[in-house]
C-alpha positions as CSV (number, residue, x, y, z in Angstrom):
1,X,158.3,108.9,133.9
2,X,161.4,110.1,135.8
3,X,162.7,108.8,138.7
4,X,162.5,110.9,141.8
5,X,165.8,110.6,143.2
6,X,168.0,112.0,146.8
7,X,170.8,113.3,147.0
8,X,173.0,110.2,147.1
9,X,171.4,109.0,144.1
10,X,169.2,106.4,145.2
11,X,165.2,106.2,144.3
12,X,163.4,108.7,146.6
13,X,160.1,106.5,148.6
14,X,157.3,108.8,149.9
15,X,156.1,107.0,152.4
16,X,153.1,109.5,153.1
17,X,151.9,108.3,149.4
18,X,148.5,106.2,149.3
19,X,147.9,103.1,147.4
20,X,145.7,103.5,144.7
21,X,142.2,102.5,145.1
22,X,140.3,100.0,142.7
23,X,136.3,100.3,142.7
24,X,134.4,97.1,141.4
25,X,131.6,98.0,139.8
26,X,128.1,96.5,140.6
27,X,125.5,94.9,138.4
28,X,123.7,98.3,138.5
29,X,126.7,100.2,137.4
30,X,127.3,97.9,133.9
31,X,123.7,98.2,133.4
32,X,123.9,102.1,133.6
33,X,126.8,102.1,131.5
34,X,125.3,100.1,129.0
35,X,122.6,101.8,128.5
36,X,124.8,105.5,128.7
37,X,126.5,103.8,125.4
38,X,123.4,102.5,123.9
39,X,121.5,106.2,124.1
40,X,125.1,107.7,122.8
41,X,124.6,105.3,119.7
42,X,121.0,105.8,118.6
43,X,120.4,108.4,116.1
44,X,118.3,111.4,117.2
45,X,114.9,110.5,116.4
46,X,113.8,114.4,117.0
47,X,115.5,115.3,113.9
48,X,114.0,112.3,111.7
49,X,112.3,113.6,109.1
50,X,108.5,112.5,109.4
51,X,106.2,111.1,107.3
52,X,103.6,113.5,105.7
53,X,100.2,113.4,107.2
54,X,96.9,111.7,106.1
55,X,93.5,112.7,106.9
56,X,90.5,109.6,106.3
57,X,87.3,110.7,105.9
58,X,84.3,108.5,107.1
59,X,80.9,109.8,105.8
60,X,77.2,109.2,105.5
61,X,75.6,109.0,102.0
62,X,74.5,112.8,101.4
63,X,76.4,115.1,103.7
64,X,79.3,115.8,100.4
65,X,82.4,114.5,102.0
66,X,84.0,114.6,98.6
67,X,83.3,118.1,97.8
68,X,84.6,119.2,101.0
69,X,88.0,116.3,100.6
70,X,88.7,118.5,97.1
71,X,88.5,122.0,98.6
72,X,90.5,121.0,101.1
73,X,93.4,119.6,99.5
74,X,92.8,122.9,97.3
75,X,93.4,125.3,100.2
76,X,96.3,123.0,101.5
77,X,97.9,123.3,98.2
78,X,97.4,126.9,97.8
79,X,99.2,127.6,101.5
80,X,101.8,124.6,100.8
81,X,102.8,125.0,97.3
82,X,106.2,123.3,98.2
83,X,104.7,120.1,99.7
84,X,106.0,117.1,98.6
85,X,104.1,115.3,97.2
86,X,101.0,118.1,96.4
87,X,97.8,117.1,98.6
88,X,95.4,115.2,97.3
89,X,92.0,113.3,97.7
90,X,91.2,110.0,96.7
91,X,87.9,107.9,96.1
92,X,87.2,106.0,92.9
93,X,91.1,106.1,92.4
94,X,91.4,103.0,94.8
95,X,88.4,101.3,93.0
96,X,90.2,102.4,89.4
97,X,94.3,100.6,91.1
98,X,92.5,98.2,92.6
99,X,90.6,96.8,89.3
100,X,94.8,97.5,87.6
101,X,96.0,95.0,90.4
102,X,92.7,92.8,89.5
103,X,93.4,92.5,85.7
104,X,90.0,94.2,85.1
105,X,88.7,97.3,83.3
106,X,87.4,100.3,85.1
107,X,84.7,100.2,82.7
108,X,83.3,96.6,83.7
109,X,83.3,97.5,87.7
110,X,81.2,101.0,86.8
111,X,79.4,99.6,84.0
112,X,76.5,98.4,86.0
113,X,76.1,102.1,87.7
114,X,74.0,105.2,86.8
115,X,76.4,108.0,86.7
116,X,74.1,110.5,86.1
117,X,73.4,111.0,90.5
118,X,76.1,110.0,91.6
119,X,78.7,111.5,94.6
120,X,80.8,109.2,95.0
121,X,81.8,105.6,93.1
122,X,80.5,102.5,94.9
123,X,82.9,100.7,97.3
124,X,84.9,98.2,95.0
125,X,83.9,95.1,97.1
126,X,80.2,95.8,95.9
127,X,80.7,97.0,92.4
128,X,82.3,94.1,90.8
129,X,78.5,93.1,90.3
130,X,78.7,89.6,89.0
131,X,82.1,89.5,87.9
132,X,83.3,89.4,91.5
133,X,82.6,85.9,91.9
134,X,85.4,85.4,89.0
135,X,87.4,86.7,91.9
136,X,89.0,84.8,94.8
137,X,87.1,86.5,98.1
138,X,90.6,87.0,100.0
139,X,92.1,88.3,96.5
140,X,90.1,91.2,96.3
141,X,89.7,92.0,99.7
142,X,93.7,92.0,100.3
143,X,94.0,94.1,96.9
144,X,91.5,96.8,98.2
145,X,93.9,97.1,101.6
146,X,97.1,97.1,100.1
147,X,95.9,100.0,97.9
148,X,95.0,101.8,100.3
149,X,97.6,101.4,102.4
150,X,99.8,102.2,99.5
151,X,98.5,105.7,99.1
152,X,98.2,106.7,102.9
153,X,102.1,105.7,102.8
154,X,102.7,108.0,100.3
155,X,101.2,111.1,102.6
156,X,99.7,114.3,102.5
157,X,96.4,112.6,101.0
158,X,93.2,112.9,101.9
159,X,91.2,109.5,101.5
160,X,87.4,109.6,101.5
161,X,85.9,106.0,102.1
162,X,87.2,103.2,101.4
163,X,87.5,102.0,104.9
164,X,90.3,104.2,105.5
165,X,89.8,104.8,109.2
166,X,90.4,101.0,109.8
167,X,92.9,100.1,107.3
168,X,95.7,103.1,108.4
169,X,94.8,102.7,111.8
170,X,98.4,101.5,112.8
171,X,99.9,104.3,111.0
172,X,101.5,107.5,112.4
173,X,100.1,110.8,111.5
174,X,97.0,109.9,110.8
175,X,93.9,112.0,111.0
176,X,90.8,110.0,111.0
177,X,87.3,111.6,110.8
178,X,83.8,111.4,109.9
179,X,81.1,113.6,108.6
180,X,77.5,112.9,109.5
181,X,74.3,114.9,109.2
182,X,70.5,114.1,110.2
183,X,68.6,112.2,108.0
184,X,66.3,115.1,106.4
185,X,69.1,117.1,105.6
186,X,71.0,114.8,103.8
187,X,67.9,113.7,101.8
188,X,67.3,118.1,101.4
189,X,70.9,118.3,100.1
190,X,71.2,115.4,97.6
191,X,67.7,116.9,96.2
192,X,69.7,120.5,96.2
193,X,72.5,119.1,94.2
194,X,71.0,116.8,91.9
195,X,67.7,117.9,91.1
196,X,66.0,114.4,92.3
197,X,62.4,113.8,94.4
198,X,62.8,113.1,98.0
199,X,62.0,109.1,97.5
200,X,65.2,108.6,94.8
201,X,67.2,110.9,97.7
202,X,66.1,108.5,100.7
203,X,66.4,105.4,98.4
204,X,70.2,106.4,97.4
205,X,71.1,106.9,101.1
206,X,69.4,104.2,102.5
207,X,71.4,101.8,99.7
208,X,74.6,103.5,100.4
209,X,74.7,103.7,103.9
210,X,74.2,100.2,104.2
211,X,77.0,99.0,101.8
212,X,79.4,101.5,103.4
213,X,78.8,100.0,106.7
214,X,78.9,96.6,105.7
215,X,81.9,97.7,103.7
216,X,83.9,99.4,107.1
217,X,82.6,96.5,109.3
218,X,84.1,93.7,107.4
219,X,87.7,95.4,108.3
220,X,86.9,96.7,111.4
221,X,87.0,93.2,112.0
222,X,84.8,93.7,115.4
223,X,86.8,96.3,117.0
224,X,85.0,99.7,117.8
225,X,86.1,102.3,114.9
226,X,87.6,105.7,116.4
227,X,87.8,109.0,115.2
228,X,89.8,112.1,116.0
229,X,86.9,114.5,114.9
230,X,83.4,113.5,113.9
231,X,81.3,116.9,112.5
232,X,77.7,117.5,112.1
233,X,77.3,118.6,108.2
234,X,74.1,120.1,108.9
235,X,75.9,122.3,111.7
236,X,78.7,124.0,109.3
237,X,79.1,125.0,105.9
238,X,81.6,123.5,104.0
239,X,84.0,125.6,104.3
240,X,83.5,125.8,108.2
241,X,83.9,122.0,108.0
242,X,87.3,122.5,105.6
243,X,88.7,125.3,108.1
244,X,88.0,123.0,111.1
245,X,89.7,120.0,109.4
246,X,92.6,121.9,109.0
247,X,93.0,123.6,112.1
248,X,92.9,120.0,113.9
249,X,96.0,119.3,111.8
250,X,97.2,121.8,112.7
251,X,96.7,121.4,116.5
252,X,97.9,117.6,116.1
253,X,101.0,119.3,114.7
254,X,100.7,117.4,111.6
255,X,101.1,120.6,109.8
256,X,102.8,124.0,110.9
């Protein structure tokens, strides 16, 4: 900086000139500034790309979750051909990684069932018949979660059973329903579908709808299961129940 100098040559002093002033800053004042710089330093979380949605469907025996799951995923496919991955449902595929993880063939967990009336696969836990006891209890149980945990992670899937509404709900972006229906009209629609008298109809629900719960209670673990959206079957057509499925994703903003 030049010197400011008179006339006889000597260093000029304004005398009018004020001494700087020093602030000291307070506790509050660091603590504002550290956060300014923290905030200035974390990535922009609105521009993180997120994790593609999953939808778990809960259901009573009879009110055909799983034809309603597979025109679903068609329609999503059909007006998302570019989602990655391509939507999908999922049932006996846990049962079918879960007996890979095992060391077991598909064959010996289904080989005990009639698959002549059936909707769905059994639940894994209760299919392994006698064989499970050649199973440690807590290695089966944690093989069944980490399976389906493992496909919810991989998103846009739609995963019928299988305790799905406990063992994603942690996860983000998570749609978790059930489908339900009076007891005479699921009887009426399983003897509709597969040509069977009334008492084989009630005897199949009665069976499954007692494994299933024992099934979702044993990882519920005691706490009270929630759901986004529980529908009446007997109320809607299945395409009703597939348009309102995907107009709640829609409203979560799970999909645009």
């Amino acid at each position: 900086m030049a010197d400011n100098k008179n006339d006889n040559g000597n260093i000029a002093v304004d005398n009018d000139r004020k001494p700087p002033i020093f602030y000291a800053m307070t506790n509050t004042d660091l603590f504002n500034q550290y956060l300014t710089d923290r905030m200035d330093k974390m990535p922009d979380r609105t521009k993180a790309k997120l994790n593609p949605p999953v939808i778990t469907i809960s259901r009573e025996a009879g009110c055909g979750a799983e034809h309603i799951a597979k025109k679903l995923s068609a329609k999503m496919n059909a007006l998302y051909p570019n989602a990655m991955p391509q939507w999908r449902y999922i049932n006996k595929e846990v049962m079918e990684k879960a007996a890979d993880k095992l060391k077991m063939r598909v064959d010996e967990v289904e080989r005990n069932y009639n698959q002549g009336h059936r909707e769905v696969v059994e639940d894994l836990f209760f299919s392994l018949g006698t064989n499970y006891y050649n199973f440690n209890d807590t290695k089966v149980k944690k093989t069944i979660v980490n399976v389906v945990r493992d496909f919810a992670h991989q998103g846009n899937m739609i995963i019928v059973g299988r305790a799905g509404e406990c063992l994603t709900a942690d996860l983000d972006r998570v749609l978790q329903t059930t489908i339900h229906a009076p007891l005479e009209w699921r009887a009426q629609n399983l003897i509709r579908r597969w040509g069977i008298d009334k008492k084989e109809a009630l005897e199949y629900i009665d069976k499954n709808d007692k494994k299933r719960k024992a099934f979702r209670d044993f990882y519920a673990k005691g706490k009270a299961l929630r759901y986004d959206l529980s529908i009446d079957a007997s109320a809607f057509t299945e395409d009703e129940i597939v348009e309102l499925l995907f107009q709640t994703l829609k409203l979560k903003k799970y999909i645009k």
